[in-house]
N, C-alpha and C positions, 0 to 999 in steps of 0.2 A: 406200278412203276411208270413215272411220266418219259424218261429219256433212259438211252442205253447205258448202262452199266461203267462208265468209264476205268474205274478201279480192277472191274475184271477184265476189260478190252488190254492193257497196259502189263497185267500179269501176263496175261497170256500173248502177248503180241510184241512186246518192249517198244511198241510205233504207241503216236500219239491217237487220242480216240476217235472214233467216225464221225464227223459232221450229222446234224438230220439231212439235208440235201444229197449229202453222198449215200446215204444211209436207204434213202427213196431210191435213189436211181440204179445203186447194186439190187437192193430186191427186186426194183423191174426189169432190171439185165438177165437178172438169171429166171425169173419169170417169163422171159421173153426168148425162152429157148424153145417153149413148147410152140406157142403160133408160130415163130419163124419157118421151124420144123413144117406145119402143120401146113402156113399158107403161101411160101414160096414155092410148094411141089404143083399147086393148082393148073401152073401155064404147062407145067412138064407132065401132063397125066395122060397125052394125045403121044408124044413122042416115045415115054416108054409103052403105052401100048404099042405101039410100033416095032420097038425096041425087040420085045419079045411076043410079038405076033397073038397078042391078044384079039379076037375076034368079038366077045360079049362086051356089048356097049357098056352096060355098068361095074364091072369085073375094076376097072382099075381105082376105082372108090376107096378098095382092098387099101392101096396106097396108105391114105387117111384112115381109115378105118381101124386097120390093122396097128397103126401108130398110136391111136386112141385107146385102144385095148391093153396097150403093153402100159399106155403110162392111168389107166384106172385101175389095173391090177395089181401093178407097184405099189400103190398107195396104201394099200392093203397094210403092211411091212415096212415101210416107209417110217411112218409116222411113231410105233413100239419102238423099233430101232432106234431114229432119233430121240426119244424120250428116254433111252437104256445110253447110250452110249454118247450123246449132246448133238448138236445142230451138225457142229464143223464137220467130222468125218465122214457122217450119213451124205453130207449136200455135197463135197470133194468127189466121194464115192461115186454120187449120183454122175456128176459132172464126166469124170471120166467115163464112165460105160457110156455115156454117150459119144464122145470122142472116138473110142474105139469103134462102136456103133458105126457111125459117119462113116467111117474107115472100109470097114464090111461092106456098106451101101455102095461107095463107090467101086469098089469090086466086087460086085456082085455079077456071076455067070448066068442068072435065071432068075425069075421074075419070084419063085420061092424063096431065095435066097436076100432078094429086095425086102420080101415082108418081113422076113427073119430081122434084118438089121431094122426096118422099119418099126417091129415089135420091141428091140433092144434099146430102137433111141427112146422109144416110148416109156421105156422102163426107167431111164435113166431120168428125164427128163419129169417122172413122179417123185425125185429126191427134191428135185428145185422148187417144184411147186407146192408141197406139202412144208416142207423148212422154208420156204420163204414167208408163208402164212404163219407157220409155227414161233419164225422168230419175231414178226409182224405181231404175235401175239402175247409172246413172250416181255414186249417191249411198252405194250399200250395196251387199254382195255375201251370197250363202249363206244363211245363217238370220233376218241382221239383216235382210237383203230379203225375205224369207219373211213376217218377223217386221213389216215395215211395208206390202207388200203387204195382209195380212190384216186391220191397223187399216185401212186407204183401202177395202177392199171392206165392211169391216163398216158404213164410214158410207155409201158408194154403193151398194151390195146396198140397203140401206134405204129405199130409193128404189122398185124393185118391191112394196116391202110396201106404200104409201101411195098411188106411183101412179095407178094404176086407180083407188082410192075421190078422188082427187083428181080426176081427170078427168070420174068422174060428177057428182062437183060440181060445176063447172066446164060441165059437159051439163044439170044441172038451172038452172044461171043464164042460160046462152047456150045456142047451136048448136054444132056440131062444129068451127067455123073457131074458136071461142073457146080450143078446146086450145092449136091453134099458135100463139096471140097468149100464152098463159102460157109455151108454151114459146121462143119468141123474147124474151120479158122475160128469162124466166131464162139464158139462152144472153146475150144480150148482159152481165149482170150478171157473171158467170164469165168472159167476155171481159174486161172492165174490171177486176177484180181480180188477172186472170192478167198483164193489160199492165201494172199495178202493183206487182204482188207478188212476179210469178213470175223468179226467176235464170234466168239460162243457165248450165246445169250441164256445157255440155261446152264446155272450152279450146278456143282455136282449134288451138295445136298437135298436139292431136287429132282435127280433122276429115277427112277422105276425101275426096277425090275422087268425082266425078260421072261417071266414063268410063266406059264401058260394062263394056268389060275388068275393071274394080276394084268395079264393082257386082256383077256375075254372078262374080267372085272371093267375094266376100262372102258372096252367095246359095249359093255352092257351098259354102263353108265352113258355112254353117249349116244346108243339108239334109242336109250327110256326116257331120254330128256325129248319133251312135246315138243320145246322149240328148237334145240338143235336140228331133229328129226325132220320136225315137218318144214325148215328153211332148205335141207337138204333137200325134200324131195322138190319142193316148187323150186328148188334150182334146175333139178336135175330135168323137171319141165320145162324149163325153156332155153334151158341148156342144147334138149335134144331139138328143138326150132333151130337153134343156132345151127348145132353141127350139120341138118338137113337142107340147111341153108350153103353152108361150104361144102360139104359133099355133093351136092349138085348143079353148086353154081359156073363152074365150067361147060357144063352141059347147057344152063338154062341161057346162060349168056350167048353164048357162039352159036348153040341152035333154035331153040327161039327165034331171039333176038339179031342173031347173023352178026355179032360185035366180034368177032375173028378174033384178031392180038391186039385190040382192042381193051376188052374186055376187063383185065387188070385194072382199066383206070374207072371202069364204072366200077368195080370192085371198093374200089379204093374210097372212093365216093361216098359211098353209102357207110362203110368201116369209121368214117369221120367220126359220125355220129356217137358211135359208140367215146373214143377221145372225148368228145367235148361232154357226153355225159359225166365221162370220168375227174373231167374237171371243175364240172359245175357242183358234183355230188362233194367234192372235198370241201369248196366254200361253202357250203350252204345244209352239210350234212349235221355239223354242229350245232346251229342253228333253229332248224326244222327238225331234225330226228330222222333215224334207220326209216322209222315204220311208216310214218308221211311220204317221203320221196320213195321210197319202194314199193311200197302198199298202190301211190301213185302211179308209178309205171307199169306196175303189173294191171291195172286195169285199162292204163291207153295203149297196154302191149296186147290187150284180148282186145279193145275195139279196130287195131290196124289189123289183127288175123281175121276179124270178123269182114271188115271194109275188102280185105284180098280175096279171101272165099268168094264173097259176092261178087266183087267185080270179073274176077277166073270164071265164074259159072256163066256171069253173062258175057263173057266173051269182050268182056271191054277191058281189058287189061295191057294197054303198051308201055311200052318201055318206062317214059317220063311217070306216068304213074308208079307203073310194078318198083322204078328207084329210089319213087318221093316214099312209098309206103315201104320199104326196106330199109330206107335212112332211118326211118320212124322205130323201127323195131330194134336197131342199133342203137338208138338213142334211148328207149325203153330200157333194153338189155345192160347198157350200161350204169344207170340209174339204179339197175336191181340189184346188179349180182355180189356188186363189193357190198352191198347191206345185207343180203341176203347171207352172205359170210360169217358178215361182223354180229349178226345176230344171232346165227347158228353156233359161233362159237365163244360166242360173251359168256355165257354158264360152264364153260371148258376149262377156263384158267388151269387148272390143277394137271389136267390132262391134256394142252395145248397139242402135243406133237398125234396121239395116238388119235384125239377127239378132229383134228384136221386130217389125219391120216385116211379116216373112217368117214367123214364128210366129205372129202373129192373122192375117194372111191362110189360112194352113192353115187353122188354126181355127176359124175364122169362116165360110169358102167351105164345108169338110166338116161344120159343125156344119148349116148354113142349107142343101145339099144333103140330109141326111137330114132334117132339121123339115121340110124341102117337101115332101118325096116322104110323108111320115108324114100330113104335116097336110091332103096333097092326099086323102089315102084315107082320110080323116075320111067314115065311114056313119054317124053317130046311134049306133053303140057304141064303148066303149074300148077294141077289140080290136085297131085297127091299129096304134090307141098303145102299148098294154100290149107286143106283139110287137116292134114296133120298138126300143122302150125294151129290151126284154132284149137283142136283138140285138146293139142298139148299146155294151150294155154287157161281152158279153163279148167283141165284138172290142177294144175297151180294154183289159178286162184280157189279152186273149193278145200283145194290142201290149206292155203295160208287162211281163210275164215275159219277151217275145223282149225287150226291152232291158233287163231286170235279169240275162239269162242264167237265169231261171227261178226267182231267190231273190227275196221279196220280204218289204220292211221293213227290210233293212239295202242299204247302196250295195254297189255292184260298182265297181271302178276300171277304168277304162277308157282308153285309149292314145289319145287324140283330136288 
């Protein structure tokens, strides 16, 4: 299928059908529920430790952490769900426990009680991202998906660049519960346009079964697939750079670096990158192919962790560097991740919701396992960072050669 469904948008909606332009910009809406979530808490991580008298410098990480947790674990469930019961109700569903979510966060009496809703927006916010992919998949296959994946992330990646300075904002008018009343506005508002806007993209003569046997059928069928599997894990490696990156980048900035309330805007800076990968990777993914532009960046994303290790060790690392080689890695990252997707889940067709459900679960669990482990051994240098980051990087790359058979930038066919 090259375009959505008009004939069933009309049954089911009696509105006229979705444009592709609106059609991009709702998948990154609701997409862009998880960064929002994620990156406008960054300026507010110093005031709720205050808040509730946190003492351990790394402890409020938890924050982000904890919010990563709930929505990798969601995905779990997510994805069988909507494959059993269609797109619409799973992503409604999702939408609203976030909203309520929000709700709890800003009344929350105790910093327990914070994770709690923290963990809940988390969960909620696995319905959007797994049925955004699902209906993203539902609707296109191979490059054309490649190709709309990369416009929906170029508009929600833009979200982490604004974020943060958004949220300081947002802390210079109010207190820290003011975040989660802007993010419960926006979260309800994405909710009422999706219950309005959004089709059901998968027929019922295509739904699945809920039994157990046909679920973990499903699940088998998409960890046995070599390239499903192994785009999962080299995601979920530099995924976990990623999150090691925002989980500590409050710290590295303000103490380091001494950028105060600041800080947001080099934030923001560097976030660019990733944007305009996402927009060069739409024009030009068709073109070039998944495996050229990712295979690509996955090796100039291991020489900038190689270039940071080195420079961290010798002690030569300031700011205008440590930012020009973090742009680098956003622009890498973004290059990757929408092909990194679209190739993991090109062989799924059949199984769109469960086979996305089970690929940001990998993903998400092993990106949010090494950003904790990285961001927990956050000393006041960038050394835990910088090694991890390489680390992380070249077992990506030895993942994506064991699944290209050792060639990369062109496909390898494989018997799946």
């Amino acid at each position: 299928m090259s375009e959505i469904n008009a004939d069933a948008w009309v049954s089911s909606s009696g509105h006229r059908p979705m444009g592709f332009p609106e059609f991009v910009v709702i998948i990154a809406s609701i997409m862009a529920l998880n960064p929002l979530a994620m990156d406008m808490m960054l300026p507010a991580l110093p005031d709720i430790a205050s808040a509730f008298h946190i003492t351990i410098a790394n402890r409020p990480q938890m924050v982000l952490s904890t919010f990563l947790i709930g929505f990798g674990v969601g995905q779990f469930v997510i994805g069988p769900l909507s494959d059993r019961f269609g797109r619409r109700p799973v992503l409604l569903g999702g939408m609203t426990l976030y909203c309520i979510a929000s709700v709890l966060a800003i009344a929350a009496p105790s910093f327990e009680t914070l994770l709690l809703a923290r963990a809940l927006q988390g969960l909620g916010t696995s319905a959007t991202r797994v049925i955004a992919t699902s209906i993203v998949r539902d609707c296109y296959a191979g490059r054309r998906m490649a190709s709309v994946m990369s416009l929906a992330m170029m508009v929600f990646i833009a979200v982490p660049v604004v974020a943060p300075s958004f949220g300081q904002a947002v802390l210079l008018l109010t207190q820290w519960r003011g975040i989660f009343i802007v993010l419960m506005v926006y979260g309800a508002a994405a909710l009422i346009w999706s219950a309005l806007r959004m089709p059901e993209t998968l027929p019922k003569s295509q739904r699945r079964s809920l039994a157990v046997r046909e679920v973990l059928g499903a699940f088998r069928q998409t960890v046995t697939n070599r390239q499903t599997l192994g785009y999962a894990l080299a995601a979920g490696g530099v995924m976990g750079s990623l999150f090691a990156y925002v989980f500590t980048a409050q710290q590295v900035f303000t103490e380091i670096y001494h950028l105060g309330h600041y800080f947001p805007i080099a934030f923001a800076a560097i976030a660019i990158g990733t944007a305009i990968a996402g927009f060069l990777n739409s024009r030009f993914v068709g073109r070039l192919g998944m495996r050229v532009i990712s295979h690509g960046a996955l090796v100039a994303f291991a020489a900038v962790a190689g270039t940071m290790l080195v420079a961290e060790k010798m002690h030569m690392l300031p700011l205008p560097l440590f930012m020009a080689l973090s742009a680098l890695m956003m622009f890498s990252f973004g290059l990757m991740i929408a092909n990194f997707t679209a190739l993991a889940m090109e062989p799924q067709g059949h199984i769109a919701g469960t086979a996305s459900s089970l690929y940001g679960s990998i993903t998400t669990l092993l990106g949010i396992g090494i950003g904790v482990t990285i961001g927990q051994d956050y000393d006041g240098t960038l050394l835990p960072f910088a090694t991890g980051f390489f680390l992380c990087t070249l077992a990506a790359l030895g993942v994506v050669l064991v699944v290209e058979k050792g060639r990369l930038f062109r496909p390898h066919q494989w018997k799946v």
